[in-house]
C-alpha positions as CSV (number, residue, x, y, z in Angstrom):
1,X,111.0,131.5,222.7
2,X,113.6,129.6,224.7
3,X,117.8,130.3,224.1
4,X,118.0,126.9,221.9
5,X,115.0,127.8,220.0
6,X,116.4,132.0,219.0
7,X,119.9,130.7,218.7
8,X,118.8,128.1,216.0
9,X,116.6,131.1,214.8
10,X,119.5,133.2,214.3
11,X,122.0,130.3,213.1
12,X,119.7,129.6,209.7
13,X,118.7,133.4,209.4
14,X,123.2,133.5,209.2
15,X,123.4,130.6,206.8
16,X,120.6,132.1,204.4
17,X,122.2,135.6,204.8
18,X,125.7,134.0,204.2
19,X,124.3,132.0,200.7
20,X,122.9,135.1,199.6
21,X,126.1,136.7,199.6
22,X,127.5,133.7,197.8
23,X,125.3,134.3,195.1
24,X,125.6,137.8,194.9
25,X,129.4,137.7,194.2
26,X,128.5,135.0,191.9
27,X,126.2,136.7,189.6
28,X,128.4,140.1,189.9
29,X,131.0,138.2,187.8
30,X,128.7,137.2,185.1
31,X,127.8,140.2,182.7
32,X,126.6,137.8,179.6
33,X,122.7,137.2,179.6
34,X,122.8,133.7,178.9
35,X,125.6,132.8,181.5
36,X,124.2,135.3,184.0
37,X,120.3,133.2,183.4
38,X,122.5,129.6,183.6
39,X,123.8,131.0,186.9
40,X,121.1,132.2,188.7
41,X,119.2,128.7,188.1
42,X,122.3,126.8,189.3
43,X,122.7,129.3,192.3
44,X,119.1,129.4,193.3
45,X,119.2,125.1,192.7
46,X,121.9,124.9,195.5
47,X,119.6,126.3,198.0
48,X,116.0,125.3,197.2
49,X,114.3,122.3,195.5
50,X,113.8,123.3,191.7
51,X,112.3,120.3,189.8
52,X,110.7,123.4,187.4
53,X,112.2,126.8,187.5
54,X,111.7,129.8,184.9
55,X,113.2,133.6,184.6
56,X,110.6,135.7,182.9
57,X,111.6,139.4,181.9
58,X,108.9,141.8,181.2
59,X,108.2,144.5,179.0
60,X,105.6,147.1,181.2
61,X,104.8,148.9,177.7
62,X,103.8,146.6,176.4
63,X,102.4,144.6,179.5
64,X,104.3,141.5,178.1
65,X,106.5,139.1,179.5
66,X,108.9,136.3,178.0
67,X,109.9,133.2,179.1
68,X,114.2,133.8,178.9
69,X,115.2,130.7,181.0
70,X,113.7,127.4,181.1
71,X,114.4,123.9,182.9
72,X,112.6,121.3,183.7
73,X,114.6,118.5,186.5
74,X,117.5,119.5,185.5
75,X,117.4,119.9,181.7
76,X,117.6,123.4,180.0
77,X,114.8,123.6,177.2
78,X,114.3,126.5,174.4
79,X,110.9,127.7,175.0
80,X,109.0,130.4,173.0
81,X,105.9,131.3,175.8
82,X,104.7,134.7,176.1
83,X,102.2,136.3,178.6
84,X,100.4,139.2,179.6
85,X,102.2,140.7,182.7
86,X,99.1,142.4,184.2
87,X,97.5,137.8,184.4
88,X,100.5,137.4,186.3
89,X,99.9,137.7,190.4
90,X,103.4,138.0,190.5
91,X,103.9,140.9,187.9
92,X,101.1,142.6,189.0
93,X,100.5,142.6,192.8
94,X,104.7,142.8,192.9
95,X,104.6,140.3,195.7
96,X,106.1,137.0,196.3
97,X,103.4,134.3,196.3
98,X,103.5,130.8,197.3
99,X,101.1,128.2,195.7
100,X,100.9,124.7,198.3
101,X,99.2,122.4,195.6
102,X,97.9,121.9,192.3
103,X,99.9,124.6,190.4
104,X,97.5,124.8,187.6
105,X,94.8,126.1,189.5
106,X,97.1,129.3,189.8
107,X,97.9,129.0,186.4
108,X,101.7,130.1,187.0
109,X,102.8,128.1,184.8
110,X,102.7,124.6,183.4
111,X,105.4,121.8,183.7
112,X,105.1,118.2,182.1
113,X,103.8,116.7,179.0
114,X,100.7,115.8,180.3
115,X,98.5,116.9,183.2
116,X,98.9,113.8,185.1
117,X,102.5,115.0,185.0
118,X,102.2,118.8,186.1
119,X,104.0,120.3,189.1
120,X,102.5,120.8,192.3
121,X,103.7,123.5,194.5
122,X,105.3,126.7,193.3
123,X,107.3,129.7,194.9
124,X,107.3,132.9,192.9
125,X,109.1,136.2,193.3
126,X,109.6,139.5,191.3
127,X,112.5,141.0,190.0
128,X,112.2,144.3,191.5
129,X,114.8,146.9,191.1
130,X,115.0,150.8,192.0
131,X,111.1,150.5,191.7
132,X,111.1,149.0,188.8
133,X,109.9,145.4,187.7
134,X,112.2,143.6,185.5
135,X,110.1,140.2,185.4
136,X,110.2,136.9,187.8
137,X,111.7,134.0,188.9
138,X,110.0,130.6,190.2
139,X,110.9,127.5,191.0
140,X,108.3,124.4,191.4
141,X,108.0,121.1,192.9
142,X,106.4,117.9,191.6
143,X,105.6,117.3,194.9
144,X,102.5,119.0,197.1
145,X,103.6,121.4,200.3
146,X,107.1,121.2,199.2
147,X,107.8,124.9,200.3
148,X,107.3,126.7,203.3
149,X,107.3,130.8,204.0
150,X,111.2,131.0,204.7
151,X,111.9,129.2,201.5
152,X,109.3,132.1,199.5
153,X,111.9,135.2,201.6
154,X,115.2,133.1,200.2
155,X,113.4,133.3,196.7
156,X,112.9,136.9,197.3
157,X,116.3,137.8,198.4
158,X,117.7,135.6,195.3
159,X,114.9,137.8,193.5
160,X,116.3,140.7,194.6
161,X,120.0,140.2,194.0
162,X,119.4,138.3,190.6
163,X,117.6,142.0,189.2
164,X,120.6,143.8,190.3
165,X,122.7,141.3,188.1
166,X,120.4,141.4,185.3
167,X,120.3,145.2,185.2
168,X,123.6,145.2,185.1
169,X,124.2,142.4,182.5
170,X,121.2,144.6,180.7
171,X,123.5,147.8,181.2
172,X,126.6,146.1,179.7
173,X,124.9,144.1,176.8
174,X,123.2,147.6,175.4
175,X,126.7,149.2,175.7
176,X,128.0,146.5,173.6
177,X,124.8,146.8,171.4
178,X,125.3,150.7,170.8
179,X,129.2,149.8,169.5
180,X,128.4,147.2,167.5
181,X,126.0,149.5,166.2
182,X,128.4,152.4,166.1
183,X,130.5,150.1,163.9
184,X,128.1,148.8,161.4
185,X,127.0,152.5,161.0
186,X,130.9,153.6,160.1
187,X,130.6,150.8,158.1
188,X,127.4,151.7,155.8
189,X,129.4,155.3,156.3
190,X,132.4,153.6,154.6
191,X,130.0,152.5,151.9
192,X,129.4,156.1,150.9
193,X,133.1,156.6,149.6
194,X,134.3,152.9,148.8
195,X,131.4,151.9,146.6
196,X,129.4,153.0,143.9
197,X,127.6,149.6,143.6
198,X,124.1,149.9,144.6
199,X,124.1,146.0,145.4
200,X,127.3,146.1,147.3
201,X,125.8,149.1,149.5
202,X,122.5,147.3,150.3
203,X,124.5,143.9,151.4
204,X,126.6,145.8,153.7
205,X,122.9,147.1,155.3
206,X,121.7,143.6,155.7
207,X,124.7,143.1,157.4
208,X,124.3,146.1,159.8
209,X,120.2,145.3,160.2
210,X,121.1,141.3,161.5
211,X,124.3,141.9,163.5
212,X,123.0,144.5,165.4
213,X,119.5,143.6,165.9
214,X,120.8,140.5,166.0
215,X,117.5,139.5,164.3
216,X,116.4,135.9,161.5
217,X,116.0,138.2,158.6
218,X,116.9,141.4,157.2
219,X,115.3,142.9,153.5
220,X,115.3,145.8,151.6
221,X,112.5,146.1,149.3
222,X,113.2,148.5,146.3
223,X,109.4,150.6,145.1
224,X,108.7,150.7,141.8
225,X,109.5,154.5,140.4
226,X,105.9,155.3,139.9
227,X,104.6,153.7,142.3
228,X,106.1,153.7,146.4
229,X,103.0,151.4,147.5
230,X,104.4,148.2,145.5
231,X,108.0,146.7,147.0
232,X,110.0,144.3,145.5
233,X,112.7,142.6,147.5
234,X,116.6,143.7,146.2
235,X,118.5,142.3,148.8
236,X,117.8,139.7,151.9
237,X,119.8,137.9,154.0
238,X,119.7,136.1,158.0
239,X,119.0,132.8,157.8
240,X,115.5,133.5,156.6
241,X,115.9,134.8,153.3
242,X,113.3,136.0,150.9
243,X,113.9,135.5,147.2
244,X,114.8,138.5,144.4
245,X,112.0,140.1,143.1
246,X,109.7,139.1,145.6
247,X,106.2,141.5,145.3
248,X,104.6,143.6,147.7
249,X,101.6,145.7,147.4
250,X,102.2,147.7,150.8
251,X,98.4,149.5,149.6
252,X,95.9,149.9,152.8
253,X,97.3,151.0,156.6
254,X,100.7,149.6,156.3
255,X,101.3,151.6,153.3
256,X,99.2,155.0,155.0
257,X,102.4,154.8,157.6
258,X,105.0,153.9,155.5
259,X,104.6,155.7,152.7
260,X,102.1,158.8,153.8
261,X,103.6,159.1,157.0
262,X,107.1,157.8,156.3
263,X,107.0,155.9,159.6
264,X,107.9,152.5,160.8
265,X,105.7,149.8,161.4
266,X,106.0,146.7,163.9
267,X,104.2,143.2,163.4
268,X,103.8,141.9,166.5
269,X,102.8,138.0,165.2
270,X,103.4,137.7,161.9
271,X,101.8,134.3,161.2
272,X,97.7,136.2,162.4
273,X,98.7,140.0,160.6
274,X,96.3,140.5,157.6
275,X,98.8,143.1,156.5
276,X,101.1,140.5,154.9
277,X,100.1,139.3,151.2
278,X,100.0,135.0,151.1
279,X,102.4,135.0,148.9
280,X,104.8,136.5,151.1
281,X,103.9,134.6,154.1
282,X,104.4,131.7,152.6
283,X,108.4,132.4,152.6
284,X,108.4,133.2,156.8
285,X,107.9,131.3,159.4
286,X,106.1,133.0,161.6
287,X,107.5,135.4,164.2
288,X,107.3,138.8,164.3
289,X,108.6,141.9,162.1
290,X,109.5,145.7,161.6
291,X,110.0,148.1,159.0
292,X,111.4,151.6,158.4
293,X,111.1,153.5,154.7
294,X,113.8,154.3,152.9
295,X,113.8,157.6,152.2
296,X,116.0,158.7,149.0
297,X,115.8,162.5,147.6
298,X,111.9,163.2,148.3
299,X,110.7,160.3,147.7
300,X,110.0,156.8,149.3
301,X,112.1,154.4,147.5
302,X,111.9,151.5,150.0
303,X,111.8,149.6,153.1
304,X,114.0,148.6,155.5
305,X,112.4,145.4,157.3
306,X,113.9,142.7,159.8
307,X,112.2,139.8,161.2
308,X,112.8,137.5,164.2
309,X,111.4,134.1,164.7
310,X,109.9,134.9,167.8
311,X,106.6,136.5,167.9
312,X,106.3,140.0,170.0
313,X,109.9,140.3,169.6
314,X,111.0,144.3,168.8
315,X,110.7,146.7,171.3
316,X,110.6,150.5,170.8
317,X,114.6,150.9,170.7
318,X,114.5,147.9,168.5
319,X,112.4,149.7,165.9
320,X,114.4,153.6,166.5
321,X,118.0,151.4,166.0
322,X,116.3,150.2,162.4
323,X,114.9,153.8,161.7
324,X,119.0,155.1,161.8
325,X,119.9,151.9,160.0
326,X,117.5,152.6,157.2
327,X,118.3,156.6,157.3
328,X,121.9,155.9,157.0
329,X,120.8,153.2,154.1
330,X,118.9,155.6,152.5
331,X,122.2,157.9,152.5
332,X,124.5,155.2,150.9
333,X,121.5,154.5,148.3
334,X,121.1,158.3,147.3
335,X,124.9,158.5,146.7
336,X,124.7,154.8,144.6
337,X,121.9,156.1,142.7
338,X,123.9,159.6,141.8
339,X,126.5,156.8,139.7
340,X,124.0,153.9,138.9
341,X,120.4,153.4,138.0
342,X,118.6,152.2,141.3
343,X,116.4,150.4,138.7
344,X,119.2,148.2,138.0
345,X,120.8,146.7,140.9
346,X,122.3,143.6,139.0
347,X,121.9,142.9,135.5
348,X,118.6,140.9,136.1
349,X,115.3,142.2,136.4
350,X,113.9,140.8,139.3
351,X,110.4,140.6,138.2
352,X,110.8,138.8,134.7
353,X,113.8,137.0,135.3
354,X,115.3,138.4,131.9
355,X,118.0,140.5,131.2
356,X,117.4,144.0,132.4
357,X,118.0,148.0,130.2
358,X,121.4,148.0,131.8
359,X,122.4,144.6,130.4
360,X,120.7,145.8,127.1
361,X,122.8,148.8,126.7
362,X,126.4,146.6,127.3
363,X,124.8,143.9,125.0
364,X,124.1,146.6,121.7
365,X,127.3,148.5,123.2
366,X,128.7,145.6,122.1
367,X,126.5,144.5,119.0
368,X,126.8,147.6,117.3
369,X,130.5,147.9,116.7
370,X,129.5,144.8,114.9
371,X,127.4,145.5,112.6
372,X,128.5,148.7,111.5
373,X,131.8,145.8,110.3
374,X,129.1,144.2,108.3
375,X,127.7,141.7,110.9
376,X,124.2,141.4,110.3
377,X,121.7,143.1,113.4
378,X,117.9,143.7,114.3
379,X,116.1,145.2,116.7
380,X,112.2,144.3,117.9
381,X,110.7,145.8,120.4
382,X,107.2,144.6,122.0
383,X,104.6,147.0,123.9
384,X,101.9,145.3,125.8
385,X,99.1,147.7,124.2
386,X,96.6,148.3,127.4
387,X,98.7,147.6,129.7
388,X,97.7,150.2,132.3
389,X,94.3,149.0,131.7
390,X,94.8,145.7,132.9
391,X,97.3,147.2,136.2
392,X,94.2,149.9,137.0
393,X,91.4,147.1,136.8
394,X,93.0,143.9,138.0
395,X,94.9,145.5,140.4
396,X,99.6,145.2,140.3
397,X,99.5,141.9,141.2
398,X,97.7,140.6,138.1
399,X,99.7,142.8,136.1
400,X,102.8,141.5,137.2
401,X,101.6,137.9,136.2
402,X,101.1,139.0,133.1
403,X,104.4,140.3,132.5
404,X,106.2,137.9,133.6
405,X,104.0,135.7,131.0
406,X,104.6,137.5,128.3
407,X,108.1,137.6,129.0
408,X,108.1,133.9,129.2
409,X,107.3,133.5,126.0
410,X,109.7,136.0,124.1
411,X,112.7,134.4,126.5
412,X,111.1,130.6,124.9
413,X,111.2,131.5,121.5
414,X,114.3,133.1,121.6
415,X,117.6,131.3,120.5
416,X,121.0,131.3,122.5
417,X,122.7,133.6,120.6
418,X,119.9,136.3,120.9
419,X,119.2,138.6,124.0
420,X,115.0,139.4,125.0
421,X,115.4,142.1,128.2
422,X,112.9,143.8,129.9
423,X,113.1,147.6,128.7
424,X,111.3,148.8,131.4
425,X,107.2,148.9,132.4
426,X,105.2,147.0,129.5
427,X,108.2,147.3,127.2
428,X,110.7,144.6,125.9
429,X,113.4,144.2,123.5
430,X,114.7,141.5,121.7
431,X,117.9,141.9,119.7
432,X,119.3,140.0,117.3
433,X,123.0,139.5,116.7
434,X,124.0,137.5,113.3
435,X,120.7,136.9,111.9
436,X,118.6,138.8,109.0
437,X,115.3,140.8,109.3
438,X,113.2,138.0,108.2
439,X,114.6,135.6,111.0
440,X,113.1,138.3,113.7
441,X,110.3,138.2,111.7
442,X,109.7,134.3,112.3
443,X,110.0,135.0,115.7
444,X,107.3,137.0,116.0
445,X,105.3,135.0,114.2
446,X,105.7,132.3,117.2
447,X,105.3,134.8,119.3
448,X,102.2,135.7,118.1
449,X,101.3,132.3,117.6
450,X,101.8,131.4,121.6
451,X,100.5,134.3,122.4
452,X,97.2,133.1,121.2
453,X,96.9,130.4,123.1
454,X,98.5,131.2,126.4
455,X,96.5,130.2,129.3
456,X,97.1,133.5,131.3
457,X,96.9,136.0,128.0
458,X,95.4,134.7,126.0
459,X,91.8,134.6,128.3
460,X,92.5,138.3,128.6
461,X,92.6,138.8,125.1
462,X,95.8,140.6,125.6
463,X,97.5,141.8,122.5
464,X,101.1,143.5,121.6
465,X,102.2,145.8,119.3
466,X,105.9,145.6,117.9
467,X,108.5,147.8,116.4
468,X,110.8,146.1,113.9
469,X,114.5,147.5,112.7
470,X,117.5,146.1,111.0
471,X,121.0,147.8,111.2
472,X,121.6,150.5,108.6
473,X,125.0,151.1,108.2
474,X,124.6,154.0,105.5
475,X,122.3,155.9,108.3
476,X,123.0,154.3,111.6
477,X,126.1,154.9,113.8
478,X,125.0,153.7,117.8
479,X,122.7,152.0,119.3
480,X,120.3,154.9,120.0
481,X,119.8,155.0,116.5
482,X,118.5,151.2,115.7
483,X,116.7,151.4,119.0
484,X,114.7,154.7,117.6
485,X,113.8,153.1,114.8
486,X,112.2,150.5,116.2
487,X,110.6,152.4,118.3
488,X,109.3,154.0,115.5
489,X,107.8,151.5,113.4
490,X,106.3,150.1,116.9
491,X,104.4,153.6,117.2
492,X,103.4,152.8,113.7
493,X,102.3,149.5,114.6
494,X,99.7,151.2,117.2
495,X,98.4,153.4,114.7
496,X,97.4,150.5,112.9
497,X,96.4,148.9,115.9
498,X,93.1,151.0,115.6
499,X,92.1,149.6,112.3
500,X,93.0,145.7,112.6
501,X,92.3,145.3,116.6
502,X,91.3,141.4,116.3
503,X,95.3,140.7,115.8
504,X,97.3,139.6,118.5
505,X,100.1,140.8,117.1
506,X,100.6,144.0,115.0
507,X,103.6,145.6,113.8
């Protein structure tokens, strides 16, 4: 090599050596991931042509990595690609490689609407740090041959600096993640003392679950008390939200782990899980999810679930930060349920729609006063006779449809000034408040009456026994005691259920 030729040698081996320490006191200063992404591409732009250039991070557990950084001449474009790590020649060999022409026969990645429009030589390098590979960076040319070997070591060395930054940015943004977590926590913990309100306690958790995760969604599904294999959703929130009273039937392997082994469960792609009822997948789009059981006294009473529109999302500290959100949860609920009903989060039940036994109790609390004045009152109460039958052979789901039926049809024939609530299980009540005992019986002859013909009960030849009281101020003094009698004449009504069992109806 002649003098000319090493001291140009050595003059670009100084210029290269001098932009990489450009761009490493650039990207020191930039601790945010998004910023830190923005200014790798616009350093590593500068210095190399970069029609197409990508940042993939990748997850060696899982043998995944994720586009985080996409642009494409010059414009920035949100991309949800995911790929195994181990196809990648990058990844996996953890070697720079250069590709000359015809980038889809190396399949490192695709640029362009159409093929006629796909990039044609590539440089890619990974992002190695103390042994350990974070991801890769590439950048891509439209045009054939564009780089040479000198321009694949400058990728490297930006490689190599750009993994210290993101380490670092990594380092910083999981400190900040841990205090904002910290907080929430104290907050939930502040829940213990501040609130009694079951309702108020779970919407602080949905706060903790999406600011911390930072995740779409956040639920707490509430199990029934006799059964911790059927959720119904209490509280949602993110900007997916599920609707009250939403059903669940967690029976089969997702229930096995959280209810038998009281362990979390991930959904890697939510949109191909055969875990997830249709009825339920039909309010998310897609993504991926996690759960965590909420365990109150020694029992499951719920789950803990957050979602993210982005498929392959949680990672194991993901799903161990939701296990202490839900454990802390599960504190706040134990200490709501020691002053309120757990059963009665608002006064709606969230299967039926109608007013629930708490809003009952205020309603008579209120009625009975009343009529002990002179107002007239009655009481009926309905018992769907069978009713375990029909949940052990059809299976929870059916059952629910036909309670929520049946209720339709008390809450139809009902007028505004009278209450029908849900009592609990197959049991409702309808009270009312000014009217004599042979105006609750016309109702229940229109019960009975659209009970016959109702195109979910009435195929199932589902009928309903009934306990009928009126207020008795010479014997009665609360509302216990009009309720028991009612519920005495209904176990009447079953008695004589045995002898007339062609009625619809019986009381």
């Amino acid at each position: 090599m002649s003098g000319a030729d090493a001291r140009a040698t050595r003059s670009t081996v100084g210029d290269r050596y001098r932009v990489l320490l450009d761009i490493g006191r650039t990207l020191a200063g930039t601790l945010s991931s998004e910023d830190l992404y923005a200014a790798i591409y616009r350093e590593t732009a500068r210095v190399l042509e970069a029609s197409g250039f990508y940042i993939s991070l990748y997850d060696q557990a899982r043998d995944l990595a994720t586009i985080v950084f996409f642009a494409d001449r010059g414009q920035l474009q949100r991309v949800n690609v995911s790929y195994r790590g181990s196809d990648s020649e990058v990844i996996s060999r953890r070697k720079a490689c250069l590709v000359e022409d015809r980038l889809t026969d190396r399949s490192l990645l695709f640029l362009g609407e159409d093929e006629s429009d796909c990039t044609r030589s590539a440089i890619s390098a990974p992002l190695l740090h103390k042994g350990r590979i974070l991801g890769s960076i590439s950048v891509q040319s439209y045009q054939p041959g564009a780089y040479t070997a000198e321009d694949l070591d400058l990728l490297q060395g930006l490689a190599d600096i750009s993994a210290v930054a993101i380490d670092n940015a990594d380092h910083v943004a999981e400190l900040e993640r841990r205090r904002r977590e910290a907080e929430q926590v104290e907050e939930i913990g502040r829940a213990l003392t501040s609130s009694l309100d079951p309702k108020d306690v779970l919407g602080k958790v949905i706060t903790a679950v999406t600011e911390v995760l930072n995740v779409d969604a956040a639920s707490v599904w509430l199990t029934e008390p006799d059964n911790a294999y059927v959720g119904r959703v209490a509280e949602s929130g993110g900007t997916v939200v599920l609707p009250v009273g939403l059903t669940w039937d967690f029976t089969g392997p997702l229930g096995h782990r959280l209810v038998d082994e009281r362990s979390p469960v991930v959904l890697d792609d939510l949109a191909t899980s055969t875990a997830i009822p249709t009825d339920v997948l039909e309010h998310l789009r897609g993504g991926s999810g996690m759960g965590a059981p909420l365990i109150v006294g020694d029992r499951v009473a719920g789950v803990l679930t957050a979602g993210s529109r982005r498929v392959r999302h949680f990672t194991a500290e993901d799903t161990a930060v939701l296990q202490r959100l839900a454990s802390q949860a599960s504190v706040a609920l134990e200490n709501a349920r020691l002053h309120s009903n757990l059963e009665a989060l608002s006064l709606t039940d969230p299967l039926t729609g109608l007013p629930n036994r708490r809003r009952l109790q205020i309603h008579l609390d209120k009625e009975v006063p009343a009529a002990r004045r002179g107002r007239e009152l009655a009481v009926v109460i309905f018992d769907i006779d069978e009713f375990k039958h029909y949940n052990d052979t059809l299976g929870h789901l059916a059952g629910d449809d036909l309670l929520r039926a049946f209720a339709q049809i008390l809450d139809d024939e009902s007028r505004a000034m009278n209450l029908v609530a849900r009592y609990g299980g197959d049991e409702f009540v309808s009270v009312f408040s000014d009217e004599s005992i042979d105006g609750a019986r016309l109702y229940i002859q229109r019960v009975s009456e659209r009970l016959a013909t109702d195109e979910i009960l009435a195929p199932r030849r589902i009928t309903v026994s009934i306990g009928l009281a009126e207020f008795d101020r010479t014997i009665m003094h609360t509302t216990e005691d009009i309720i028991r009698a009612a519920d005495a004449d209904m176990y009447r009504a079953k008695a004589l259920r045995a002898t007339e069992p062609d009625q619809a109806v019986s009381s």
